[in-house]
TORKOL-4160 file (C-alpha; in steps of 0.2 Angstrom, whole numbers, padded with zeros to 4 digits, m for minus):
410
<pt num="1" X="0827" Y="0617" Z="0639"/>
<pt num="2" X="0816" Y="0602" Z="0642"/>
<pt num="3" X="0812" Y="0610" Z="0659"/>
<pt num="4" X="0809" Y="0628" Z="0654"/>
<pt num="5" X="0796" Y="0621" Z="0640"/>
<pt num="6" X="0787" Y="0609" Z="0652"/>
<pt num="7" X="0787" Y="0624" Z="0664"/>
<pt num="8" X="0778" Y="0635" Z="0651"/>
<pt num="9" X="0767" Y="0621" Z="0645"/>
<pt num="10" X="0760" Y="0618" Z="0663"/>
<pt num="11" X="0759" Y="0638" Z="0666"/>
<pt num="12" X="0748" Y="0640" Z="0650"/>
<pt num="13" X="0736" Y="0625" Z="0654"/>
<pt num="14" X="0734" Y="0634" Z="0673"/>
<pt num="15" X="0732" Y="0651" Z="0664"/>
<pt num="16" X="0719" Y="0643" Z="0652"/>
<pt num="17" X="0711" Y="0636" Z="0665"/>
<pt num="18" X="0709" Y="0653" Z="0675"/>
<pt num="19" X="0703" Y="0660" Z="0662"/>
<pt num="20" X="0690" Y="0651" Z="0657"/>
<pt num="21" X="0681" Y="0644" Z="0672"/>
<pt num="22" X="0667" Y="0654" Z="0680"/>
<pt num="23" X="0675" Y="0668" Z="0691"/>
<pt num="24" X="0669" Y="0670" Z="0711"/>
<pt num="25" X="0656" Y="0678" Z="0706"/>
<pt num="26" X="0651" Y="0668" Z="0693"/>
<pt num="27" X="0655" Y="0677" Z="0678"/>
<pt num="28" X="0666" Y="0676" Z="0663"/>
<pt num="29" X="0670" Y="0686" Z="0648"/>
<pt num="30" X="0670" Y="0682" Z="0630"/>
<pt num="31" X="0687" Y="0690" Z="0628"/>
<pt num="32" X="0696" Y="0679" Z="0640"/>
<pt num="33" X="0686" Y="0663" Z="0635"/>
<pt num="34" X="0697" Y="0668" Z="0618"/>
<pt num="35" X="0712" Y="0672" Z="0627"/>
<pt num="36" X="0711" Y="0654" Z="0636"/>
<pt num="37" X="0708" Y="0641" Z="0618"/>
<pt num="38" X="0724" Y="0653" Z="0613"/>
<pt num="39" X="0736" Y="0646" Z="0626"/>
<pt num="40" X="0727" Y="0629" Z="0625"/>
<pt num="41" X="0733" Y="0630" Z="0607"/>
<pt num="42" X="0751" Y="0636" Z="0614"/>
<pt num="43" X="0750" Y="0624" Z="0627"/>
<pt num="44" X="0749" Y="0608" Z="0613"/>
<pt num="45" X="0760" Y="0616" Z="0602"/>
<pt num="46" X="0774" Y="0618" Z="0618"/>
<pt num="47" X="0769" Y="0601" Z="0623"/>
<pt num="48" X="0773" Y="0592" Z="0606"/>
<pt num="49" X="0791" Y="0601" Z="0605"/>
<pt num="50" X="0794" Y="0596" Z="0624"/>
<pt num="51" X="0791" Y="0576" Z="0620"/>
<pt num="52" X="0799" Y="0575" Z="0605"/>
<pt num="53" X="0814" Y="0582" Z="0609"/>
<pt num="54" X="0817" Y="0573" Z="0624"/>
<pt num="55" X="0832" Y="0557" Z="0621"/>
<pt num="56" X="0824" Y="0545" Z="0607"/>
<pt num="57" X="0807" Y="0556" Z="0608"/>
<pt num="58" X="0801" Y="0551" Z="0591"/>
<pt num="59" X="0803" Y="0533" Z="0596"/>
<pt num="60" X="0796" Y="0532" Z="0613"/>
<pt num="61" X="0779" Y="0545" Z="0605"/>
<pt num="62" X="0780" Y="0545" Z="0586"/>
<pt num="63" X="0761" Y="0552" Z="0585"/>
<pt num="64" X="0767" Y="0566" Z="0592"/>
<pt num="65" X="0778" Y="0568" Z="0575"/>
<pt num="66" X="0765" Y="0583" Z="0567"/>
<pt num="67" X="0753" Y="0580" Z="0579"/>
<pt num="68" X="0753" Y="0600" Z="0581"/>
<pt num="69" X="0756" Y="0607" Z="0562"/>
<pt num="70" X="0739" Y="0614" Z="0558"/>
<pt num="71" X="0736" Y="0623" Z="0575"/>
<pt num="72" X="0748" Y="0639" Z="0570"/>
<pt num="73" X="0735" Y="0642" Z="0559"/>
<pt num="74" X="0723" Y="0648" Z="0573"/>
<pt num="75" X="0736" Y="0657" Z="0581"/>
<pt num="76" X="0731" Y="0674" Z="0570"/>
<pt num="77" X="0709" Y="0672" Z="0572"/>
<pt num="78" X="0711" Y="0668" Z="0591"/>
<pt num="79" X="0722" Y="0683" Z="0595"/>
<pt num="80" X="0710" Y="0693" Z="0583"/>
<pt num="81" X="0693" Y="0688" Z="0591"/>
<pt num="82" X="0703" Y="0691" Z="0608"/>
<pt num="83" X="0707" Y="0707" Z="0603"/>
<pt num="84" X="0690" Y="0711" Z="0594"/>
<pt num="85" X="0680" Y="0706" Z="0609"/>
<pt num="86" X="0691" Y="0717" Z="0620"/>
<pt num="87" X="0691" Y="0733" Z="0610"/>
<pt num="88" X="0676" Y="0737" Z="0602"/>
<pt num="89" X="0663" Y="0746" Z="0611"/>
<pt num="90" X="0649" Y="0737" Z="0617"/>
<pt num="91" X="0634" Y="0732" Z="0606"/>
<pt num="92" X="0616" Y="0737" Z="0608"/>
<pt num="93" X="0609" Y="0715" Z="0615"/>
<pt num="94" X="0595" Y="0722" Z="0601"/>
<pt num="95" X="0606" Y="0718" Z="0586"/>
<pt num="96" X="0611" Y="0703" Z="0596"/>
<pt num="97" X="0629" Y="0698" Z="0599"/>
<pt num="98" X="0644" Y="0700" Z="0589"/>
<pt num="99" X="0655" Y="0683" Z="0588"/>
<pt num="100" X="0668" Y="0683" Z="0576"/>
<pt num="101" X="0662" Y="0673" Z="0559"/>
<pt num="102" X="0669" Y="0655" Z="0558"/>
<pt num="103" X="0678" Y="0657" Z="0541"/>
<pt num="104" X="0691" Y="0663" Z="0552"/>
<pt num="105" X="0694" Y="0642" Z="0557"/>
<pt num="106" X="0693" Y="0636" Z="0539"/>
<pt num="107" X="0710" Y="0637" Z="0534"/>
<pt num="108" X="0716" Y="0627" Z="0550"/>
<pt num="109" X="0702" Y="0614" Z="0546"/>
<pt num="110" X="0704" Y="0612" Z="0529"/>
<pt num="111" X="0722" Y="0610" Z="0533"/>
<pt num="112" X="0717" Y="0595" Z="0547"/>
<pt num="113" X="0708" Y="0585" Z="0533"/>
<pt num="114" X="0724" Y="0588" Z="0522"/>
<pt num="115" X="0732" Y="0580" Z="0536"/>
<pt num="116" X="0720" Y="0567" Z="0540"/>
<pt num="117" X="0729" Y="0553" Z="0531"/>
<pt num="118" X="0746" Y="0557" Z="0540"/>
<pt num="119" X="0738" Y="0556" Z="0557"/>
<pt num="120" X="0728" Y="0540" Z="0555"/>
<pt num="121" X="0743" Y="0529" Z="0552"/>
<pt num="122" X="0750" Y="0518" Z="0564"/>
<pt num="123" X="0765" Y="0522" Z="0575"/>
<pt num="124" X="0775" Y="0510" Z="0563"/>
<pt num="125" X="0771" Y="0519" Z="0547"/>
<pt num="126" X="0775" Y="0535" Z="0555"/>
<pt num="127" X="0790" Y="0531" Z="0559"/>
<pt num="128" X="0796" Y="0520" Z="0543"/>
<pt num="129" X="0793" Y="0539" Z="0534"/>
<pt num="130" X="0802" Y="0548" Z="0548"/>
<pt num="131" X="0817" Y="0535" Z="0545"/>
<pt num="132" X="0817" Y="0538" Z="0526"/>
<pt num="133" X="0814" Y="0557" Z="0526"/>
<pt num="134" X="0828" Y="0568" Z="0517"/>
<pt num="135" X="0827" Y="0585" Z="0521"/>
<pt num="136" X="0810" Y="0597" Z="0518"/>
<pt num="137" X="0799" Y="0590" Z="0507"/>
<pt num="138" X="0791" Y="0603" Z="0494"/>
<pt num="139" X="0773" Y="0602" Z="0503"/>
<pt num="140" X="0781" Y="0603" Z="0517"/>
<pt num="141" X="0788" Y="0619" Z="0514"/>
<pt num="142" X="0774" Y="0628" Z="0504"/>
<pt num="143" X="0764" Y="0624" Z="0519"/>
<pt num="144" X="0774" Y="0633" Z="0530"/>
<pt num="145" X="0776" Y="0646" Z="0519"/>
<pt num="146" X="0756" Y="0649" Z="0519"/>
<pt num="147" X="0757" Y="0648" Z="0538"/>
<pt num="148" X="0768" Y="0662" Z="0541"/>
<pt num="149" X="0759" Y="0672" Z="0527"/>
<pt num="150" X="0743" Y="0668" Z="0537"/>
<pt num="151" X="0750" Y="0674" Z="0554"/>
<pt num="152" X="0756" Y="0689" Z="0545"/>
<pt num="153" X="0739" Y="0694" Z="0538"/>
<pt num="154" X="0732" Y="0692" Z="0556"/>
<pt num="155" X="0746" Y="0703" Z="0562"/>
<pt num="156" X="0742" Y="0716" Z="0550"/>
<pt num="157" X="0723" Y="0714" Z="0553"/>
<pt num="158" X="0728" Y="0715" Z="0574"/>
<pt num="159" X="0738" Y="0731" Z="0571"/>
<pt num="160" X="0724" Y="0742" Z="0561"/>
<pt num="161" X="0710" Y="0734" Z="0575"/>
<pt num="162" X="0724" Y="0743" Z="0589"/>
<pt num="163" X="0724" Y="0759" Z="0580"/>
<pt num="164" X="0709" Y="0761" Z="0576"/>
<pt num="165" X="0704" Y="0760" Z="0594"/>
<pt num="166" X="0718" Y="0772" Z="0601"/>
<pt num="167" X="0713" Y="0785" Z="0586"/>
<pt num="168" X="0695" Y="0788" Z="0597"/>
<pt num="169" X="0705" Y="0784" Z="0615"/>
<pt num="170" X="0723" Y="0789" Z="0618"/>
<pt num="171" X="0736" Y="0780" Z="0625"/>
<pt num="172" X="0722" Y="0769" Z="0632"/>
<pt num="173" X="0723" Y="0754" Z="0629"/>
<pt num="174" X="0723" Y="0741" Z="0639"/>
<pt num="175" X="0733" Y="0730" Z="0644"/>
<pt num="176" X="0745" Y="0740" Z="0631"/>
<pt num="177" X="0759" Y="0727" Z="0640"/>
<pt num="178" X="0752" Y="0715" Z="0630"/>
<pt num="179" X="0753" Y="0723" Z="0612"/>
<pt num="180" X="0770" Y="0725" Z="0615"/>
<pt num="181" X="0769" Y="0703" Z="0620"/>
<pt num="182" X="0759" Y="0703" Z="0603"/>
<pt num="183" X="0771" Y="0711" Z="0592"/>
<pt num="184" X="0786" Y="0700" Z="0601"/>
<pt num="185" X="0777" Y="0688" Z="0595"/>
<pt num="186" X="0779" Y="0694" Z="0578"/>
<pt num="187" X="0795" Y="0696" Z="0576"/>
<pt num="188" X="0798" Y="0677" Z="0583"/>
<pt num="189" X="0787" Y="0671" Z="0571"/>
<pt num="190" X="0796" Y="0677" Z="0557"/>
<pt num="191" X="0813" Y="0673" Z="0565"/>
<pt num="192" X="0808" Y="0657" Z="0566"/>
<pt num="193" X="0801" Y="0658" Z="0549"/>
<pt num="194" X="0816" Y="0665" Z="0542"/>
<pt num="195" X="0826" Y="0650" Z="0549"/>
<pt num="196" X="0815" Y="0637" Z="0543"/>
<pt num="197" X="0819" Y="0644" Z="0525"/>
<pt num="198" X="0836" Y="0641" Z="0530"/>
<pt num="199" X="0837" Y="0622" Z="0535"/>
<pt num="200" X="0826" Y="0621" Z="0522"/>
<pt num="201" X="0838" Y="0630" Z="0509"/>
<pt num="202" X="0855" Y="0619" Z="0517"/>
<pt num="203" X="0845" Y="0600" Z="0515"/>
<pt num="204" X="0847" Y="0597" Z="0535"/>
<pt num="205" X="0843" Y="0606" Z="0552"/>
<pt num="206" X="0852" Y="0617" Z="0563"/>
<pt num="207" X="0856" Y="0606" Z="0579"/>
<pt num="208" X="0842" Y="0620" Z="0587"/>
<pt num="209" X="0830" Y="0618" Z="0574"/>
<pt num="210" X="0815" Y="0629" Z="0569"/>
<pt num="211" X="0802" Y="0618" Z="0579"/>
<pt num="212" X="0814" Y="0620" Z="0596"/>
<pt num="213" X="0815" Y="0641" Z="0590"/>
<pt num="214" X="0795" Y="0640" Z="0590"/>
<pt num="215" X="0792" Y="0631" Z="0605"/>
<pt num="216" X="0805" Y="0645" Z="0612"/>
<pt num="217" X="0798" Y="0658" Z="0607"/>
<pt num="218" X="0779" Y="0652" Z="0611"/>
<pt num="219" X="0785" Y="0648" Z="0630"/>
<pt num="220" X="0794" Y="0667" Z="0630"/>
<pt num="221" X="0776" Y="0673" Z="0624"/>
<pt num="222" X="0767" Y="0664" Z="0639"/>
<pt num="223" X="0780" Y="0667" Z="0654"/>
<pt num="224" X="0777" Y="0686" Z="0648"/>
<pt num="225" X="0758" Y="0684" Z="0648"/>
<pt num="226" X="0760" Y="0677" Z="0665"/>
<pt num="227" X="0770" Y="0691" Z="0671"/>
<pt num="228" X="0760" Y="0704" Z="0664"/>
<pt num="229" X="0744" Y="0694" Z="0673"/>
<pt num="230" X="0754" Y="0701" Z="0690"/>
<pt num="231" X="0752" Y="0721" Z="0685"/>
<pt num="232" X="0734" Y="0721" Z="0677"/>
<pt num="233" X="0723" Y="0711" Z="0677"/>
<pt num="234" X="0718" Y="0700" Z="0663"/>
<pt num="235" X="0698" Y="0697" Z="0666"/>
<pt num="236" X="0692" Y="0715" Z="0657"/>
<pt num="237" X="0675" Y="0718" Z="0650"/>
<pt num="238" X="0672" Y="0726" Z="0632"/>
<pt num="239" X="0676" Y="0744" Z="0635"/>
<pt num="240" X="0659" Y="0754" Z="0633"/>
<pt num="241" X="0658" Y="0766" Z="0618"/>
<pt num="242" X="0669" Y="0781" Z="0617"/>
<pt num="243" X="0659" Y="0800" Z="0621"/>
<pt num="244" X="0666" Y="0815" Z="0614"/>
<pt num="245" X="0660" Y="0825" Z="0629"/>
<pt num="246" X="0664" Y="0825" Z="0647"/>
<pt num="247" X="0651" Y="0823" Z="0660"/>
<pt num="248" X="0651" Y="0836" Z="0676"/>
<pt num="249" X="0657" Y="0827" Z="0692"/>
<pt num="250" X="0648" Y="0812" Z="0694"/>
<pt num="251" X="0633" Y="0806" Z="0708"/>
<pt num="252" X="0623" Y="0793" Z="0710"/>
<pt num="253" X="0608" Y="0795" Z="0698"/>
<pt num="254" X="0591" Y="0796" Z="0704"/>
<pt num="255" X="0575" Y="0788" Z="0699"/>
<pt num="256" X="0568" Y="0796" Z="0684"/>
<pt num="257" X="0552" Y="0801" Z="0679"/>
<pt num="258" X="0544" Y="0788" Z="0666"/>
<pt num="259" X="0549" Y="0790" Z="0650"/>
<pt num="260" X="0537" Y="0790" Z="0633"/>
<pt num="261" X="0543" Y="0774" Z="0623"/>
<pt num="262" X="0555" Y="0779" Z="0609"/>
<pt num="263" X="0551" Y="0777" Z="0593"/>
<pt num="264" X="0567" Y="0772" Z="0587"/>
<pt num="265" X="0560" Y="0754" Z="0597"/>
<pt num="266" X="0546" Y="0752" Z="0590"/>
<pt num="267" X="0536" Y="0736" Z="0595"/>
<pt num="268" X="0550" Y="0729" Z="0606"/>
<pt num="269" X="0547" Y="0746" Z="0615"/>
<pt num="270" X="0543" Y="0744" Z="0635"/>
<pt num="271" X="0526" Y="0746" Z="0639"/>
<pt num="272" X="0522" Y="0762" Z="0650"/>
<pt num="273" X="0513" Y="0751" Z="0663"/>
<pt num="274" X="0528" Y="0739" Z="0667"/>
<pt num="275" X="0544" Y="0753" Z="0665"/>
<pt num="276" X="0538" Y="0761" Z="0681"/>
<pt num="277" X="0540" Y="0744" Z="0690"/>
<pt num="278" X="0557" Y="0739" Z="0681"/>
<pt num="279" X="0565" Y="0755" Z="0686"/>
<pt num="280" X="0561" Y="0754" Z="0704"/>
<pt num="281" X="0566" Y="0736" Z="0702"/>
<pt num="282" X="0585" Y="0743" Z="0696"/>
<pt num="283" X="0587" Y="0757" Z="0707"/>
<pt num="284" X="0582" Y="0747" Z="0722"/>
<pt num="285" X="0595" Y="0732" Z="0717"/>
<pt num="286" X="0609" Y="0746" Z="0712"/>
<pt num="287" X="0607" Y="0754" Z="0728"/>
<pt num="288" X="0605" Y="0739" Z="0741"/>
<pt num="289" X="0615" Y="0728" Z="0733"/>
<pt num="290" X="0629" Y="0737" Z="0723"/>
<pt num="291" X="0630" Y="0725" Z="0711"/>
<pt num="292" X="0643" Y="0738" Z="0699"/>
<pt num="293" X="0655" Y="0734" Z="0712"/>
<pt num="294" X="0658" Y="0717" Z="0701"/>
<pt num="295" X="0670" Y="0725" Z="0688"/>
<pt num="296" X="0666" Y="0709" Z="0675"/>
<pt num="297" X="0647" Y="0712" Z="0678"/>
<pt num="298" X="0638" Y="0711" Z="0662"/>
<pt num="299" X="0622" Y="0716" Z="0652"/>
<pt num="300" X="0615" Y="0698" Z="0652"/>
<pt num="301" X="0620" Y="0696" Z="0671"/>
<pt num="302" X="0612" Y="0710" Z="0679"/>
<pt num="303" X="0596" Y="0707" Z="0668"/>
<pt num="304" X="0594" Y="0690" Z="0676"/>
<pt num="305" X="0596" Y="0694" Z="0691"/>
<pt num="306" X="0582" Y="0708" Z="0689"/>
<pt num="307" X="0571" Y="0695" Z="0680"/>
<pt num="308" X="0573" Y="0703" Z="0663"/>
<pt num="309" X="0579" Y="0699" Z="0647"/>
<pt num="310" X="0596" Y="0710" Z="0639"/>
<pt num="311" X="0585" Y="0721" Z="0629"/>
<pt num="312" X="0573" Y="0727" Z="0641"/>
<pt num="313" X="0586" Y="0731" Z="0653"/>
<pt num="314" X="0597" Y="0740" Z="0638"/>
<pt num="315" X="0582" Y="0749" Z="0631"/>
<pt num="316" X="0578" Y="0755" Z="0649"/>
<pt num="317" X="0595" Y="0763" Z="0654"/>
<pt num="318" X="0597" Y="0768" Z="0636"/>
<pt num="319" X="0579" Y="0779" Z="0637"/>
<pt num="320" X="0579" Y="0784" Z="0658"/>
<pt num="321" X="0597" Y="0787" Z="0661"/>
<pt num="322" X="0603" Y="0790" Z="0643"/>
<pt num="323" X="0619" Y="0782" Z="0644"/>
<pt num="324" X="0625" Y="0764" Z="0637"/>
<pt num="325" X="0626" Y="0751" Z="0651"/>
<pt num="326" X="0646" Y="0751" Z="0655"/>
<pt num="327" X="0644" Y="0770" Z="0656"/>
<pt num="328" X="0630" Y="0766" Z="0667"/>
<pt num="329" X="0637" Y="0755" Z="0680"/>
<pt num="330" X="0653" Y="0769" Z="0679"/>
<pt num="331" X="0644" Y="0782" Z="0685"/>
<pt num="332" X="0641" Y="0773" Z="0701"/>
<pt num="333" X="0657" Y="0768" Z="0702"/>
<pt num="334" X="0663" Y="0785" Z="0700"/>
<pt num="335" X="0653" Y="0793" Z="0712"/>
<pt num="336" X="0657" Y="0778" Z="0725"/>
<pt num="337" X="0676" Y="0782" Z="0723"/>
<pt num="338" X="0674" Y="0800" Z="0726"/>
<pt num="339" X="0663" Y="0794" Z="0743"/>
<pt num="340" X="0679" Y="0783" Z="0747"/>
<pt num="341" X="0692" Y="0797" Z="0743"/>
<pt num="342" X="0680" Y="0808" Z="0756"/>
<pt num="343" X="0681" Y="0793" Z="0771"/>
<pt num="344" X="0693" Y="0799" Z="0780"/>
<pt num="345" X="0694" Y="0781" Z="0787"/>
<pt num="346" X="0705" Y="0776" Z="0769"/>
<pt num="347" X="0715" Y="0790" Z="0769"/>
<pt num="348" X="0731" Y="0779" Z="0769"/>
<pt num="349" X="0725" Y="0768" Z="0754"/>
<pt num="350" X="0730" Y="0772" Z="0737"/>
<pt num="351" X="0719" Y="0778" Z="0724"/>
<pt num="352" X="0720" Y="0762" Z="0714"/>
<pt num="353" X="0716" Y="0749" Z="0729"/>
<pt num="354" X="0700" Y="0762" Z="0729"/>
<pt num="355" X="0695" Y="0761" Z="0712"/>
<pt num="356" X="0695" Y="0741" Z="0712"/>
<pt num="357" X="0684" Y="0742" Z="0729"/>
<pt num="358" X="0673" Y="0756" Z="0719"/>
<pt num="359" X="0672" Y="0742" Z="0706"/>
<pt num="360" X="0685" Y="0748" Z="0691"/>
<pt num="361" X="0695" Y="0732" Z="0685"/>
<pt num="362" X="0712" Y="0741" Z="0679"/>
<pt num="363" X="0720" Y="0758" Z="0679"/>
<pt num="364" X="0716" Y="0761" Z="0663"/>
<pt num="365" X="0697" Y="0758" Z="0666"/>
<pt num="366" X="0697" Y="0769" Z="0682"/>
<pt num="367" X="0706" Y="0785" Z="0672"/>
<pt num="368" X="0695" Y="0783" Z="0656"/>
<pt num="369" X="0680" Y="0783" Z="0667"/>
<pt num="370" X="0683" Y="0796" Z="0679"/>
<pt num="371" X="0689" Y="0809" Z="0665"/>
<pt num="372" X="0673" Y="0805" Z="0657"/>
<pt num="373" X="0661" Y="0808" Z="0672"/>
<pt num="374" X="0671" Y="0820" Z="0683"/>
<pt num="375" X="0682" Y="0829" Z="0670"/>
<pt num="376" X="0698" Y="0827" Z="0678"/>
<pt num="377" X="0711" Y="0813" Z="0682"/>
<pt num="378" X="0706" Y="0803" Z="0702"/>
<pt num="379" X="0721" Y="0812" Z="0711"/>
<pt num="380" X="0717" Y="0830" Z="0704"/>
<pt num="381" X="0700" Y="0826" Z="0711"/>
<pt num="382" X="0708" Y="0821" Z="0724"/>
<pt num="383" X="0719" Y="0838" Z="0731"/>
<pt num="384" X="0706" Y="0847" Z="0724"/>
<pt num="385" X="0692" Y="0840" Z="0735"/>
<pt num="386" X="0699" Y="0830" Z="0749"/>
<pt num="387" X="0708" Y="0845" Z="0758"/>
<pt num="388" X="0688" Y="0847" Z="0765"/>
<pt num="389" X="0689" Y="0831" Z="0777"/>
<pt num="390" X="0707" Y="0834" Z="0780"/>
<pt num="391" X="0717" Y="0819" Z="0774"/>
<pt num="392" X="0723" Y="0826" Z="0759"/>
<pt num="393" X="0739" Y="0825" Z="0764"/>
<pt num="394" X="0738" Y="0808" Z="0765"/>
<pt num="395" X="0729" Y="0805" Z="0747"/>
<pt num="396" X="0740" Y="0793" Z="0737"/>
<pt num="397" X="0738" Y="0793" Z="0718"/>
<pt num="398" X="0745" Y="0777" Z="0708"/>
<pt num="399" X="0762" Y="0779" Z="0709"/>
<pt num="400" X="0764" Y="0785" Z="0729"/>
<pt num="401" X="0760" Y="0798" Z="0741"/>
<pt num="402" X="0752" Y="0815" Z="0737"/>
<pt num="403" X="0761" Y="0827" Z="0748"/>
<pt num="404" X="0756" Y="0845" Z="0739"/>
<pt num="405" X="0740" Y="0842" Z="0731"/>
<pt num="406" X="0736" Y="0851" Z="0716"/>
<pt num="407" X="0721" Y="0862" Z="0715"/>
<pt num="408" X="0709" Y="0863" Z="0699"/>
<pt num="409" X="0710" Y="0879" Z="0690"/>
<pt num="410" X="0694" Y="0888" Z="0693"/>
């Protein structure tokens, strides 16, 4: 057991790590910079369970005893702001960004300065109370009691935040693998919770206590997270705003005419005598250098490298192209897939390998996007359109070879 839990505790800090440095390409995502100080938390709560139940562990690290009691508590707001950051459509950089409010952290440190006493005492004190200790004490218990109802509340919050998003966008989600992690997690928090009530109610622990159970399930939670990282990746954008209507089969969008400034800007609108020159500027950097192919690529990191700020970027696809900026980059993407499913020269790669050289960063990105823009799924594109350059028998779609191609109705 002491292996598996130093295993789990290495594989979080790794996965932490991933997660939060800069990609290749320089850029990151606020979901997974959540996602990473979640398993940095799980990491320390895993790493107190594996020294201190090593032989004579409280001896040999006895401010290890506790050291980890308050950090369940942000357990429930990291997975939330995770979540939260992943699912809801993207925001207009005019109304500035949306971070999750920090009352979601004061429970964990009010709890810290409650604890405060505790961890400055020396090593001898600690232990002289450890040596004494009979049973769970009251405060003990009610604090665990409130840490389980904090979870659960987070939970519940968790669940309504999932369906809500699958209400405008079916069967969707993604990353749905790691719902299902989520709601494992669940049930081993209250498993655990449940036999915590028991040691607590019989005055003495089982010889698997409630601490080993949660650093169990905790290190279940992470080898799954790990596993899941090897079928889709973990590095998603927030998904752009659902749209009610289909778009006709996707091209590359040309330069528009100059458009008059909105009024819904007002005097943040783009003057008429600079929106010629930034347009030209993006349709020249979207057609030389491609930057949609980046699937993480983000509002703030295309405006800098076009020397603009968010909003006059935003504003400027918003008024000439009429479309938010994810739904932006994946009409690009879109149209560069259908090109690549045209070459005859790939005609033996899958439609997925495609879609991730087109710039999609998951299945569920690429089927969402070229439903939206094309009106039909990549491999009934595929055998409707591909029979024209002759390698339609050799299309593949997600799960292997297309040997009879289906046509679209007419």
């Amino acid at each position: 057991m002491i292996v598996a839990l130093g295993f789990a505790a290495a594989l979080a800090l790794w996965m932490a790590l991933s997660l939060a440095l800069p990609a290749p390409s320089g850029l990151r995502t606020a979901a997974n910079r959540w996602l990473a100080a979640l398993l940095l938390v799980l990491a320390a709560v895993i790493g107190e369970a594996l020294l201190l139940h090593q032989p004579n562990g409280a001896q040999r690290w006895p401010h290890a005893m506790a050291a980890t009691t308050t950090l369940p508590l942000l357990f429930g707001p990291l997975v939330w702001a995770y979540l939260r950051r992943l699912l809801e459509p993207a925001q207009d950089p005019a109304q500035g960004p949306a971070h999750p409010p920090l009352w979601h952290g004061l429970p964990w440190l009010l709890a810290l300065l409650a604890w405060a006493p505790y961890y400055l005492q020396p090593a001898e004190a600690k232990l002289a109370q450890w040596r004494l200790a009979e049973g769970i004490s009251p405060a003990v218990l009610a604090f665990a009691l409130f840490k389980l109802l904090h979870f659960g509340a987070y939970a519940w919050a968790w669940a309504r935040w999932v369906r809500a998003h699958r209400a405008v966008a079916p069967d969707e989600l993604p990353l749905r693998h790691l719902w299902r992690l989520l709601q494992a997690l669940g049930l081993g928090a209250g498993a655990v919770g449940l036999q915590f009530g028991l040691e607590a109610w019989r005055g003495q622990d089982f010889a698997w206590n409630a601490d080993l159970s949660g650093a169990a399930v905790l290190s279940l939670f992470v080898l799954g997270l790990a596993a899941l990282a090897l079928r889709e990746p973990l590095t998603h954008a927030r998904l752009p705003a659902p749209e009610a209507a289909a778009e006709p089969e996707a091209a590359a969008p040309a330069p528009e005419a100059a458009a008059p400034e909105p009024a819904k800007y007002g005097e943040r609108a783009l003057p008429s005598s600079t929106r010629s020159d930034y347009l030209a500027r993006l349709q020249t950097c979207m057609d030389e250098e491609q930057p949609w192919r980046d699937g993480e690529l983000l509002l703030d990191d295309l405006a800098a490298r076009l020397a603009l700020t968010p909003k006059e970027l935003s504003q400027l696809v918003n008024d000439t192209h009429g479309a938010q900026f994810q739904d932006f980059l994946n009409r690009h993407r879109v149209a560069e897939l259908q090109r690549l499913l045209r070459d005859p020269a790939r005609a033996g790669r899958s439609i997925l390998a495609l879609g991730l050289e087109a710039g999609f960063n998951s299945k569920s990105a690429l089927n969402r996007a070229f439903k939206r823009h094309a009106g039909c799924t990549p491999s009934e594109w595929a055998g409707a359109n591909c029979a024209a350059c002759g390698s339609a028998a050799d299309v593949e779609d997600d799960h292997g070879p297309m040997r009879h191609p289906k046509k679209l109705p007419e």
